[in-house]
N, C-alpha and C positions, 0 to 999 in steps of 0.2 A: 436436468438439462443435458447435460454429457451422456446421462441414458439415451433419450430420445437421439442426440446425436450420432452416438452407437448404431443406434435403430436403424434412423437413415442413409446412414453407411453403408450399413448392411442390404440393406436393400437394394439401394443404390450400386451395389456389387454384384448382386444377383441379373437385376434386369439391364444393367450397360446403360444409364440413362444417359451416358454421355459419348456412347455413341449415337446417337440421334442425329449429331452432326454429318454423317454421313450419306445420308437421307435428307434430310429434310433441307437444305439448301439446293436441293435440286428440285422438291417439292416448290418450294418459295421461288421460282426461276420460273419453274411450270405458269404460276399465279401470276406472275408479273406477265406472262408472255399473254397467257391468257384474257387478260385484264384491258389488254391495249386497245383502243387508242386512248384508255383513261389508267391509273393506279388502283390498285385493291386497297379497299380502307383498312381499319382498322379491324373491325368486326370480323370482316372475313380472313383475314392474317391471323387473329387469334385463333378464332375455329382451327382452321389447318394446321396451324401448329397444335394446337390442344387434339384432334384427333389422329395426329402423328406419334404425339409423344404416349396417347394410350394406346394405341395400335399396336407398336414397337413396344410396350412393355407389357401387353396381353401377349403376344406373339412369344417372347423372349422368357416371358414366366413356364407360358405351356411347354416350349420346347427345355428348361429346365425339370420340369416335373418330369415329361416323358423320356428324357436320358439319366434320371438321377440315378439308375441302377449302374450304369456307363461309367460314368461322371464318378461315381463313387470307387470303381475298380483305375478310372485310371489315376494313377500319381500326379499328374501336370493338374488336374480337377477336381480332385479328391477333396481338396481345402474349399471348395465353393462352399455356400451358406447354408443349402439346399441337403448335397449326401453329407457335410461336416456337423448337421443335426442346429445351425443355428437360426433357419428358419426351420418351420414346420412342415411338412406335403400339409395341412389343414390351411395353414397361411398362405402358404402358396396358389392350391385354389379359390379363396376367399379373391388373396388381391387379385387371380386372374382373370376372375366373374366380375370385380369391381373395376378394372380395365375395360373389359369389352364392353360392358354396359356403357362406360364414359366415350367409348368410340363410336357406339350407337347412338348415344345420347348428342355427341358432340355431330355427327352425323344428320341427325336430326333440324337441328340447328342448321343449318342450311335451307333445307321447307320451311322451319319459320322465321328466319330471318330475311329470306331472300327468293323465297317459292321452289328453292330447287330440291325435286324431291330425287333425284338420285343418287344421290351419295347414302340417303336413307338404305333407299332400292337396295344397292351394292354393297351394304355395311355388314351383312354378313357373310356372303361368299367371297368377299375381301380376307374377312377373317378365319374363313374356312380354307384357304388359299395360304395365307399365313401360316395357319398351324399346321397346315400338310407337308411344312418342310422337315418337320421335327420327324416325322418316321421315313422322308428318304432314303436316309443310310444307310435302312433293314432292305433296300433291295434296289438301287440304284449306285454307281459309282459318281453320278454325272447332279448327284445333289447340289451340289454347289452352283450349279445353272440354277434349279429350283429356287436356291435362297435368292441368286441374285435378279430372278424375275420376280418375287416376293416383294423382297424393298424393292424394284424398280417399278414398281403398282405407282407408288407416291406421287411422282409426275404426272402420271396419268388423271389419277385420282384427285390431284388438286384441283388438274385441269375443269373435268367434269368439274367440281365445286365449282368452280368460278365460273367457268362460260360452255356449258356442254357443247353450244350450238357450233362452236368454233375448235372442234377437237380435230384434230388432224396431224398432219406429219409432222409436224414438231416434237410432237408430244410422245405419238409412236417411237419416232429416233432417238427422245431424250431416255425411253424404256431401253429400247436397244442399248443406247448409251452407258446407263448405269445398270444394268443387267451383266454387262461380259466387265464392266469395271468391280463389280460384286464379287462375280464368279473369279476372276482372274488374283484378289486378291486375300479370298475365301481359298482356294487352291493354295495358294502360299502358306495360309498358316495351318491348313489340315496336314502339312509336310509333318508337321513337329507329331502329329498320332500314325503316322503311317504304320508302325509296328503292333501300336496297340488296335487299333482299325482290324490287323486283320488277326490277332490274336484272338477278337470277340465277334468276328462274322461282321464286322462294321464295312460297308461299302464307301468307298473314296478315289479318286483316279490315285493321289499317291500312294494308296493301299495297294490296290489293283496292278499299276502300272509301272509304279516306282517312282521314287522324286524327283529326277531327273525330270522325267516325259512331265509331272505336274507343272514344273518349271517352265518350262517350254510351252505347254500350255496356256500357262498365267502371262506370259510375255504376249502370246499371240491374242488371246482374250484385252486386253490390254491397247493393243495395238487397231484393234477394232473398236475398243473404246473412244480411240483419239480421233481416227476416222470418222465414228457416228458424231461425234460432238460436231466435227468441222460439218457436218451436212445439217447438223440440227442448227445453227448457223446463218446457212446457206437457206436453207428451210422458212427459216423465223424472220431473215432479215436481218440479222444484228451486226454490229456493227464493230469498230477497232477494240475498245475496251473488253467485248465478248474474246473475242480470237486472242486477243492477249492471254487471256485467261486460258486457253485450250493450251497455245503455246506451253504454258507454266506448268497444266498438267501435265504435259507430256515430258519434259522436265523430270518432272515429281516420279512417273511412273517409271522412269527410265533408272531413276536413282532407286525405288523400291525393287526393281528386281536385281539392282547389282546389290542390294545388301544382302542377300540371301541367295546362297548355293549351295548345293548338294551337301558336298561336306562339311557346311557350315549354317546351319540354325538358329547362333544363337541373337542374332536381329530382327527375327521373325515378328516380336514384337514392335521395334521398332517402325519394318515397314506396313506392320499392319495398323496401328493406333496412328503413331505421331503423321505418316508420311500422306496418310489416305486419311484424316481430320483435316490436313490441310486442302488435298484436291478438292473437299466438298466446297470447302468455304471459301475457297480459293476462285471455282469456278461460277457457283453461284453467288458469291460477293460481286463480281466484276461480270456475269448476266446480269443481276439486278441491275445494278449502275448503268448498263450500255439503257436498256429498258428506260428506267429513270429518266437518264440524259436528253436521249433519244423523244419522249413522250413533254418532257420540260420544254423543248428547244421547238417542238411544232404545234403546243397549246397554246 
C-alpha cells in the first residue's frame, strides 16, 4: 500500500495534478455562465472536469518528456521523476497516450451524452495546441504568451461543451483574461532559470531581456488581467458577488508581484503556487455564486 502510495506521488509530481486549480475554475465559471438561464447538471460538470484534468496531464507529461534533456542539466529540475530516472520515458509515453485518449474519449462524451459534437471536432487540435508549447523555448522568448493562451482554451472550451450557440464575448474576454493572467505569472517564475535559459540556447523574455524588464512585464500582463475580468463582467451581466471577486484578485496580484524582485527570488514559489491557487478559486468560487444566486432568485 505505501508502494502504490509512492507511486502516486510520484506521479502526482511529475504532471502538477494540483495545479489544475488554476484552470479549471475558470473553466467551471465559463459552464455556469454558459448554462444560463438554467445550471449545468451534473453530467456535464463531470465531463469538464474529467477532460480538464486529462488535458492538463497529457499536456504536462509531453512537455516533461520533450525537456527532460533540459530538465536533467538544470540543478532547480534535475530531482524531477522523469531525468532523476524514477519514472521511465516508456511510462511516461504510455500515461501520455492514456491521457489524450481519456480527453478524447471524455470529449466524446458530449455527442453522446448531449448531441454536441464539437468538442469531439476540437479534441485534437486542442491537444495539438497544448503540446506546441513544450518546443517554444527552442525559438520564441514570448512562450510564456503560448502557454498562457494554452490553459486559457478551458474557458472557451467548456463554453462550446455547454452551449456552442451562445459563445461570444464573455468567453473571448475570460481567454484574454487568463491568458495575460498565465503569461504574467509564467514570467515570474521563469526569472529563477534565466541564467540557465541562456547557458543552453533556451528562449525566455528573462533570458533575453533580463529580470527586471520580465517583472515589469508580469506587472503589466497582470494589470490587463484585471481589466479583462472587470469587462468579462460587464459582458456577462454579473453582478456584486462577481466584482468582489475581481477586487480580491487584484489584491492577490498586487501582493504576487511585491513578493518577488530582482534581487530577490527566493518567494517565487510562493507567488506562483499559494498566491495564484487562490486567484483561481477565488474568482471562480464567487463567478459561480453571483451565477447561482442570480439564476435561483429569477426561476
Amino acid at each position: 500500500m505505501s508502494r502504490m502510495a509512492a507511486q502516486v506521488r510520484t506521479w502526482g509530481e511529475m504532471v502538477k495534478f494540483s495545479h489544475s486549480v488554476f484552470a479549471l475554475p475558470f473553466a467551471l465559471l465559463a459552464t455556469f455562465l454558459a448554462a444560463r438561464p438554467g445550471l449545468p447538471d451534473a453530467p456535464l460538470l463531470g465531463l469538464i472536469v474529467a477532460c480538464m484534468v486529462a488535458a492538463r496531464s497529457a499536456a504536462m507529461t509531453f512537455n516533461r518528456i520533450v525537456d527532460v534533456r533540459y530538465d536533467a542539466l538544470n540543478p532547480r529540475t534535475a530531482g524531477r521523476p522523469l531525468p532523476a530516472g524514477r519514472i521511465s520515458r516508456r511510462a511516461a509515453w504510455v500515461f501520455f497516450l492514456v491521457a489524450a485518449a481519456a480527453f478524447v474519449a471524455g470529449c466524446g462524451g458530449f455527442w453522446w451524452l448531449r448531441g454536441n459534437v464539437w468538442p469531439l471536432v476540437l479534441s485534437l487540435p486542442v491537444l495539438g495546441l497544448l503540446c506546441l508549447y513544450s518546443y517554444t523555448k527552442r525559438f520564441t522568448a514570448f512562450s510564456h504568451i503560448v502557454l498562457g493562451a494554452g490553459i486559457a482554451l478551458s474557458p472557451v472550451a467548456a463554453w462550446i461543451a455547454t452551449n456552442p450557440a451562445t459563445l461570444g464575448a464573455p468567453a473571448w474576454l475570460l481567454l484574454a483574461a487568463v491568458t495575460f493572467w498565465i503569461a504574467g505569472f509564467d514570467l515570474i517564475y521563469a526569472c529563477q532559470d534565466a541564467g540557465f535559459d541562456r547557458s543552453v540556447g533556451l528562449e525566455s523574455v528573462p533570458a533575453r531581456f533580463g529580470i527586471p524588464t520580465a517583472l515589469w512585464l508580469a506587472r503589466a500582463f497582470h494589470a490587463v488581467t484585471v481589466t479583462t475580468l472587470v469587462a468579462v463582467g460587464m459582458a456577462a451581466g454579473l453582478h456584486t458577488p462577481y466584482f468582489v471577486g475581481v477586487g480580491c484578485v487584484a489584491a492577490l496580484l498586487i501582493v504576487e508581484n511585491a513578493l518577488v524582485r530582482p534581487d530577490d527570488l527566493s518567494r517565487v514559489n510562493l507567488a506562483f503556487f499559494t498566491v495564484n491557487g487562490i486567484v483561481g478559486i477565488v474568482l471562480g468560487g464567487l463567478g459561480v455564486l453571483d451565477v447561482w444566486l442570480h439564476v435561483a432568485k429569477t426561476s
